[in-house]
N, C-alpha and C positions, 0 to 999 in steps of 0.2 A: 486525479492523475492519469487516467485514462480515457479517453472516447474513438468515436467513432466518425465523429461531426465531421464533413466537408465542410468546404466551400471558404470565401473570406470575405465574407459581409455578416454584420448581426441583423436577426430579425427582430423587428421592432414589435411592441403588444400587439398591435394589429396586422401583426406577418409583412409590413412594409418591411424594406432594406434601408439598413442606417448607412452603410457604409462611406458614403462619399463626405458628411460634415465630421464623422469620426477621423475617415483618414487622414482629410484634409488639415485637420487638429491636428494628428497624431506625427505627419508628415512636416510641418511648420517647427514643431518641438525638437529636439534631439532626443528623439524616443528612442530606445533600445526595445523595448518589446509590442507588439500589436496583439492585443486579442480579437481571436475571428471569428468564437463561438460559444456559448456557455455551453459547458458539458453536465453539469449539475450544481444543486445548490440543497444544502441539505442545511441543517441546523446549527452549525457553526462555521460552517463555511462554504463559497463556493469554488467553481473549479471551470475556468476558461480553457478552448485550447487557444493558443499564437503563436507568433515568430518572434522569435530573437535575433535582432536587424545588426549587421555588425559595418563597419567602417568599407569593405570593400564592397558592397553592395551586397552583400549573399547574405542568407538565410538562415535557420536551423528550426526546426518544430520545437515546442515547449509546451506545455501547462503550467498553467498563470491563477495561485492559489489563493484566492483573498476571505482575509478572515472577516465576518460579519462587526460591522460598527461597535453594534452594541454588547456583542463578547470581546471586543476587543481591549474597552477599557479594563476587564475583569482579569487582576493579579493572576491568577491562574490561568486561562485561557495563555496571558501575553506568556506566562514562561513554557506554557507547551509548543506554542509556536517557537519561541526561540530557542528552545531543547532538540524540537525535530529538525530547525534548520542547520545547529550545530551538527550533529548527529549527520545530516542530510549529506553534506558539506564535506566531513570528514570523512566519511564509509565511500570504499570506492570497489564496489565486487560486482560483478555481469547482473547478479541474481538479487539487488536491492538500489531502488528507485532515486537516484541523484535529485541535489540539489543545488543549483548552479548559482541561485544570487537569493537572497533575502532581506527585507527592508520595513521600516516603519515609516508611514506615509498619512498624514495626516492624523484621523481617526481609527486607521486601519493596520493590518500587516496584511504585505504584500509576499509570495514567496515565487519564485523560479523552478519549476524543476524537469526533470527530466517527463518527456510526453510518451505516455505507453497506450500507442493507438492500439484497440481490442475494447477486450472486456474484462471485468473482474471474474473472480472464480466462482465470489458468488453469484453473480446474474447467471452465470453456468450452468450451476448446479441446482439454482431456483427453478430455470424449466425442467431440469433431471429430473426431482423431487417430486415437481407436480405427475410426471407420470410414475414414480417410484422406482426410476429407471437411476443403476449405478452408471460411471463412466465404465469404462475400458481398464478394467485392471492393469497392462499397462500402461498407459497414458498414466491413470490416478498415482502409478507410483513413481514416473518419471516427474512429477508435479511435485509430489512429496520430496523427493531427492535434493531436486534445485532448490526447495525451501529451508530443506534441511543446510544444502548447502552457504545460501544465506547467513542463517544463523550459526553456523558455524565460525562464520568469518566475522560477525559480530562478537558475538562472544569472547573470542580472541583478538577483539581489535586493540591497537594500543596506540597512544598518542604519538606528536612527533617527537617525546624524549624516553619512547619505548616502553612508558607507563601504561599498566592493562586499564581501557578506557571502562570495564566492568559494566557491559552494558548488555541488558535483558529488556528485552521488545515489551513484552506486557501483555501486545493485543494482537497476536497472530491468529488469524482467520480468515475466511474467503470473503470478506469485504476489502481487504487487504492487500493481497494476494491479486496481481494482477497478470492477464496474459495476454501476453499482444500477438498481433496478428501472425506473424513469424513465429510463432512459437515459444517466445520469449517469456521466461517466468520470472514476476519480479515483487519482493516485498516491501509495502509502501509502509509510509505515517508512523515514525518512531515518537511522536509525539507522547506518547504515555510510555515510554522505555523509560528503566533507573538506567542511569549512566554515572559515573562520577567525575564526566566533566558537566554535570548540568548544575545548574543553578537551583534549581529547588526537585523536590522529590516526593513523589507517593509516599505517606505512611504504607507498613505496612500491615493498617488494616482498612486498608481503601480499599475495595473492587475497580482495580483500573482494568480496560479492558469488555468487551462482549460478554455476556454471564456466559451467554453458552460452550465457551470455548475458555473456560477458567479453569486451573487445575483445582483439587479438593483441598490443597493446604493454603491455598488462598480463601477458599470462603472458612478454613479452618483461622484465616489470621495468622497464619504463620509467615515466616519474611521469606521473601521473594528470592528465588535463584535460577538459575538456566534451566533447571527441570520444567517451569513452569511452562517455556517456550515450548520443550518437547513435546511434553502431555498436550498441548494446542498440535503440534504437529501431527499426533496420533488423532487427534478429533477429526479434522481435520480429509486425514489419510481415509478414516472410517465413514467418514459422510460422503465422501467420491464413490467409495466401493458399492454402499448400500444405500445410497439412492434415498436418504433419509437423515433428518438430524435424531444425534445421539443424546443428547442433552435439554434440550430444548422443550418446556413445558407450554401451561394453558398462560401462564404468568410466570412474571419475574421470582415469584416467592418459589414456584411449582420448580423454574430451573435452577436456581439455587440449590435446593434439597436436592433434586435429580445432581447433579454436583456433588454434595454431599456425599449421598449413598454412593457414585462412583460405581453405577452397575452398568457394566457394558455388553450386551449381546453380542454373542458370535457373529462376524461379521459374515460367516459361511451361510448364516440362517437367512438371510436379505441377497445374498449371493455366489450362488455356486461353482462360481469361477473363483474364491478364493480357496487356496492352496491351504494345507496345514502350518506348514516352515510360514506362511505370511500373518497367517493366523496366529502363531507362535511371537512374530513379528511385534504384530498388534498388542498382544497381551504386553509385550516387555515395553512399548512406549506407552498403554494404559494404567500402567502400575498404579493402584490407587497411593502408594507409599513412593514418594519420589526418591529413595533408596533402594529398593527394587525397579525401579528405571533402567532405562540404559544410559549409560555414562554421562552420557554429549551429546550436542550434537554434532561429532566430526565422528561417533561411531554412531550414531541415528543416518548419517550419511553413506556413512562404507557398508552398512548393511541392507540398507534399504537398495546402493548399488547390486550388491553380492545377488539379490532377489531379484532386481529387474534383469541380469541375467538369465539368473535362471528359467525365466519367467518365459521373456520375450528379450534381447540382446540385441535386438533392431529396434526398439521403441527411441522417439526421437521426437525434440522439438516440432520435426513436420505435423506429427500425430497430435499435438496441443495446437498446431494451426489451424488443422483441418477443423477441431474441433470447436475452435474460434470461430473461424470461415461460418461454419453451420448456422453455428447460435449469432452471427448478426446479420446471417443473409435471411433469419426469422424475424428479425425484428422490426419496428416501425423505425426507418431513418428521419423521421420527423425533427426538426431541431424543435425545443418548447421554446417559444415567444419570448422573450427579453425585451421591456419596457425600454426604449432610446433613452431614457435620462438614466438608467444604470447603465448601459454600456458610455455610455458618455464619462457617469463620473469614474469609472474605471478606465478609460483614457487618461483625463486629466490625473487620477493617481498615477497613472505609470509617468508620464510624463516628468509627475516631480520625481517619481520613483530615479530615473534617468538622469536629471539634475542631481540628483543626490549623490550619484556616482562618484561622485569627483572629491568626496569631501563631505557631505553632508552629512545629515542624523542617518549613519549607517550603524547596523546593528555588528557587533564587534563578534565577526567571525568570519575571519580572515578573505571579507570579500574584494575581488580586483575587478579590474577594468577590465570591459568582455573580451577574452578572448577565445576565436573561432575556435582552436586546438583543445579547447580546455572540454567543448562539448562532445569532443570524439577520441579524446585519450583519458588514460588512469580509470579505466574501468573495465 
């Protein structure tokens, strides 16, 4: 859902330019969307950035989500994908990542959503880490804030007949959490969220979600509720400050138990720009008892404001740009190679993708015919 890639041609396995037999395809079609660069491609899915071409000639950025073939036929997989695009669809807050169109397309699912040029908070925090360097106390807790805020507004979202849509993210962490360049802080992939407009649902004694960012009554097996969100938000909060993961063992088995016992060091010990009151902070969203938590998140919000106050009362979006700015003006802008017969046959699925518009095997969530306004209101 996010990159950094220029440019609008793909490179082909051997760095040639495909663009002109793509276009030329993609131009002939009544295509709605153009991809113009893979941004990543991980294990069940990958992640194009494009344009969303509309009827008057103009434009709009997107990322263009296509789930891998061979997860796609798998029950599970298709009902994640059709959870988060509900979900995507319906949530409309500054502070979590839209979802404009969604479709099944051939062999695959295709998804539309909202393009958050930057980076994630993890790639962030991964160069931090490596020197065991925290962020910016405020910055880290202006980042907290907007997540919290986030989830606040999910939590209490409710349908269109004012029904509470009862929905808990699952997997909130800095692979998630993305920052664009602007400063923008935004929560992606409800894909493993309960909601009770979804069609199917985590037991709860699944590990949905990053071990490392898992509350204790989850690998307790106990059922899922908005706390679990929290305690991910204090994780979270705590690996910005200290420059270090909190959880995170040699193994899966190692971070689980580290879970378990739910021991958290002062986060003043890793960094002495933390305050006592933030310290105090910390403790009450660490609660290893999600009863001794704090409420919400909508006082995980109003507190975590009350702090950055006190703190620093100028901290601002600029201060997550800069912060952006840094970590990609470090990195290699290399795009990685893309073999011409997969950006080809992601062409031709958009294509039918676009066809289908009008009528076709669309996925039954309340998707319409493109329009411009819809990419720049109700959020």
């Amino acid at each position: 859902m996010t990159g950094t890639a220029g440019g609008d041609t793909l490179p082909g396995m051997d760095g040639s330019r495909v663009k002109p037999r793509l276009t030329q395809r993609l131009r002939m079609a009544p295509t709605r969307y153009e991809p113009t660069a893979r941004l990543a491609s991980g294990g069940m899915a990958e992640v194009w950035k494009g344009k969303a071409h509309f009827h008057d000639g103009g434009s709009h950025p997107v990322a263009i989500k296509r789930v891998l073939p061979e997860l796609a036929s798998q029950e599970v997989y298709r009902a994640m994908f059709e959870d988060e695009a509900r979900l995507g669809m319906a949530l409309r807050h500054p502070n979590i990542v839209r979802v404009y169109d969604a479709r099944h397309v051939g062999g695959t699912y295709i998804m539309i959503m909202e393009l958050v040029d930057g980076c994630s908070l993890k790639g962030l925090l991964d160069k931090a880490h490596e020197r065991g360097a925290g962020m910016p106390v405020p910055s880290a807790l202006h980042i907290a804030w907007q997540l919290a805020k986030a989830l606040e507004y999910a939590h209490t979202a409710t349908d269109a007949e004012g029904e509470p849509m009862g929905i808990i993210h699952r997997d909130v962490s800095p692979h998630n959490l993305l920052l664009a360049r602007n400063g923008d802080v935004k929560l992606a992939d409800f894909g493993l969220a309960d909601a009770s407009v979804h069609s199917t649902h985590l037991g709860d004694g699944m590990l949905g979600g990053k071990l490392g960012y898992l509350a204790p009554e989850i690998i307790q097996q106990q059922p899922s509720t908005p706390q679990i969100d929290l305690f991910a938000i204090g994780i979270v909060l705590w690996e910005m400050l200290c420059g270090r993961r909190l959880f995170q063992g040699a193994s899966d088995a190692e971070t689980v138990q580290a879970v378990a016992r739910c021991d958290v060091p002062k986060a003043r010990t890793f960094n002495r720009r933390v305050t006592p009151d933030l310290e105090e902070l910390l403790d009450a969203i660490l609660a290893p008892d999600p009863r001794q938590r704090v409420a919400s998140a909508a006082e995980c919000a109003a507190r975590l404001e009350v702090m950055i106050r006190r703190i620093d009362a100028g901290v601002s979006a600029r201060d997550v740009a800069l912060l952006v700015g840094l970590h990609i003006a470090t990195q290699k802008q290399e795009q990685p190679a893309v073999p011409a017969a997969v950006a080809e046959l992601l062409a031709h699925e958009l294509a039918q993708f676009s066809q289908q518009a009008a009528g076709g095997d669309v996925l039954d969530m309340g998707a319409e015919p493109l329009d411009p306004d819809s990419f720049f209101t109700g959020s």
